[in-house]
C-alpha positions in Angstrom: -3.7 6.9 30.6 -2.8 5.9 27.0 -2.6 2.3 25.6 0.8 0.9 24.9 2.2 0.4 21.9 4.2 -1.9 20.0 7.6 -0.7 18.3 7.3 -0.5 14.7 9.0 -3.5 13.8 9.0 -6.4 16.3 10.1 -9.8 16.3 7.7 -12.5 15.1 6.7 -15.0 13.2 7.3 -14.4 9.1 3.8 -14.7 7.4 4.7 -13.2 4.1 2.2 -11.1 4.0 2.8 -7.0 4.4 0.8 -4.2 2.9 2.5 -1.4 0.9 2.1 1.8 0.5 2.9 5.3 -0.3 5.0 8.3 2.2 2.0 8.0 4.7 2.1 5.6 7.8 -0.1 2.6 7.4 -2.1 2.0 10.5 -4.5 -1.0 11.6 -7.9 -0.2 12.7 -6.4 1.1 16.1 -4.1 3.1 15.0 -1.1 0.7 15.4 1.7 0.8 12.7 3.6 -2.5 12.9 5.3 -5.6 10.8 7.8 -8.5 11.8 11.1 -8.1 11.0 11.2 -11.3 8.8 8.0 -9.7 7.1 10.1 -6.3 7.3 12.9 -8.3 5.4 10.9 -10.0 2.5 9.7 -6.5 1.6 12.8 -4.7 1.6 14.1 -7.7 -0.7 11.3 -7.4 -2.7 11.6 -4.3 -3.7 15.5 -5.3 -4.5 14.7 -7.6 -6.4 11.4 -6.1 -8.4 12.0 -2.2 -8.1 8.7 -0.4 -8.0 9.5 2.8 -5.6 12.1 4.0 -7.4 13.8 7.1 -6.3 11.1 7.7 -3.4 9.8 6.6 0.1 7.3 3.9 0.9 6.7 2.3 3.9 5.1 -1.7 4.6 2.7 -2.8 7.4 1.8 -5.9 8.6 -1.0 -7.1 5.9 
């Protein structure tokens, strides 16, 4: 039987904190990828705000 997972991005508390990174998923130690939405939302506008992926992917995790 497998473990459940959480969706990718779930409601929660914002703790503005998130780990970037590259075009590979970022996983915890148990192989979960997942951030808030308000954590979801600070990175997208920082990135807005500060460009530093420009013209390519990257993807946040909870930090």
């Amino acid at each position: 039987m497998a473990a459940a997972r959480r969706p990718a991005g779930v409601a929660g508390r914002r703790t503005g904190a998130y780990r970037p990174g590259a075009d590979k998923l970022l996983t915890d130690a148990d192989g979960v990828s997942a951030i808030s939405l308000a954590d979801f939302a600070v990175a997208l506008l920082d990135e807005a705000e500060r460009p530093v992926h420009q013209r390519t992917r990257f993807t946040v995790a909870s930090a």
